[in-house]
C-alpha angles and dihedrals in degrees: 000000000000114000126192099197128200140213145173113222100183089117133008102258088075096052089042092056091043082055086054090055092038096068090060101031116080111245096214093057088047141078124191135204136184136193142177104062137047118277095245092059094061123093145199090004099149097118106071097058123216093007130171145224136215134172089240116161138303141161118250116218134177125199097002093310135111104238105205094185094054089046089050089055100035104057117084102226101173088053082051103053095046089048091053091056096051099041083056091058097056092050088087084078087054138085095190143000118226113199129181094189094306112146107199094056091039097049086042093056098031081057087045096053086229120145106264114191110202121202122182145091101269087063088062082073091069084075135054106290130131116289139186133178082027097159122160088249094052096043086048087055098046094038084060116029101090107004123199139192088229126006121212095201107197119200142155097262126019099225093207085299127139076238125126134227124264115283104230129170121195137200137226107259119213121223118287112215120249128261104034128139116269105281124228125184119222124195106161100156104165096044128084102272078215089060094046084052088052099051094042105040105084089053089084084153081080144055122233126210099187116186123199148104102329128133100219138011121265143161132215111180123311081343117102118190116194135174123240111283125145100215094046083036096055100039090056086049091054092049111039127087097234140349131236110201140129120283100265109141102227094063086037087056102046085053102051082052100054093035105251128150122251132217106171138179113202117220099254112240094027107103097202098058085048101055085044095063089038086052093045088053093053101044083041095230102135138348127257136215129189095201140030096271119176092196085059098050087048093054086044101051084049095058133104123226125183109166135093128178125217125217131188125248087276102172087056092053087043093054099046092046079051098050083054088077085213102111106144089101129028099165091110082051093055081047105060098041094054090051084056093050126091151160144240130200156014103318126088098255107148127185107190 
């Protein structure tokens, strides 16, 4: 079977999830193709062969917020829809698209009448989940930016949903010496790295490793900034306490599972970050806040967590459902994979 996959690179989530599938989907039966940010800003990227790279679409902010305007003018539409024809044009040599909301392969195959399996969290809206910004505008926009012909949805819970749960894949962490400052992990992206210094500079108790767009690593203080790196990444998530980020799924994720505590902050405009943070507040499972608040952060450091949930391999059950070639039901699959999932502690997380 011969698979084109996907995948919107706009943020890491989706990379990190692409990684997961890697590891169980031959590499010489599979093309990959990413879109949403130049090709020089990507990283570690070895495993997915010859990939390639397109402009594709995305969605500009500034300050925490979606700026229509600025995605209107910065996406180049003409490039998009060439690269969707032509794309087209080269499916003939394709069983099957795989697309994790990623719109060039998905229109292409939508045009070329080809099967297109979506995974990734936005198709879990198609079903009933808590939602929040959910405006006709917004659901248009999500219902069409990248169509499949089925759409795995993931998320943290299945809501008695034909959904799956999250894919994660974690690393092995190496030892952390004794006798450091609690360490928290901060990967606030779409905010202004001024304002996060801002909010985090007075909590000098603790030790911030704060990820984002910066050249070269630097401290200042009990403020770490680091670029993005997944060794250095995951290492920090193993061995903090809890982890301040946006509310992207595929970090949330990674952090339920290794039972950190979550503080995060949702893009404003953007539906699916703010669902996420209305989901994670009513499986109890972190904590939200819509603006950068210092008193929060402060509760938040203060609190206790004891809970991880553990979730099954489910890109490798994916994949071999996949390599089956029968995907007009996947409720024995979602299935499966909640049986397999359970949780630890002392929180009120519940999975069937």
């Amino acid at each position: 079977m011969k698979i084109l996959y996907g995948v919107q690179a706009t943020g890491n989530g989706h990379i990190s999830r692409a990684h997961a599938m890697a590891k169980h989907l031959p590499l010489e039966n599979t093309q990959y193709v990413f879109t949403g940010r130049k090709r020089e800003d990507f990283f570690d990227m070895e495993k997915f062969g010859d990939w390639e790279c397109l402009s594709g679409l995305s969605f500009a902010f500034k300050n925490g917020k979606i700026s229509n305007l600025e995605t209107l003018k910065r996406n180049h539409w003409l490039q998009f829809f060439k690269d969707v024809l032509a794309m087209r044009k080269r499916l003939k040599d394709y069983d099957v698209v795989v697309s994790d909301f990623e719109p060039v392969s998905a229109w292409a195959a939508k045009l070329a009448g080809k099967p297109c399996i979506g995974i990734g969290h936005q198709y879990a809206f198609d079903h009933a989940v808590p939602k929040a910004g959910n405006d006709f505008l917004s659901r248009k926009i999500m219902q069409n930016f990248a169509p499949v012909s089925i759409g795995l949805g993931l998320h943290w819970h299945h809501f008695d949903q034909n959904i799956l749960p999250p894919i994660v894949e974690l690393h092995k962490a190496k030892q952390v010496p004794a006798g450091q400052k609690p360490l928290i992990l901060v990967y606030l992206g779409f905010e202004a790295q001024a304002d996060v210094v801002e909010l985090l500079a007075p909590f000098k108790d603790f030790q911030f490793a704060i990820y984002g767009p910066f050249d070269e690593p630097c401290e200042l203080e009990h403020l770490n900034f680091k670029a993005a790196s997944r060794e250095g990444f995951h290492q920090d998530l193993h061995h903090c306490e809890g982890v301040i980020c946006n509310a992207g799924f595929e970090l949330a994720s990674e952090a339920i599972t290794l039972g950190k505590k979550l503080l995060v902050k949702p893009l404003q405009g953007q539906t699916e970050q703010e669902s996420n943070a209305k989901a994670l507040y009513e499986l109890d499972l972190g904590i939200a806040m819509d603006q950068l608040q210092r008193p929060t952060v402060d509760a938040w450091l203060q609190w206790e967590k004891d809970q991880k949930v553990h979730y099954p391999d489910v890109a490798k059950h994916i994949v071999e459902w996949l390599q089956k070639g029968r995907w007009d039901n996947y409720q024995a699959l979602s299935e499966k994979l909640w049986q397999k999932t359970s949780a630890v502690g002392n929180r009120n997380f519940v999975t069937s």
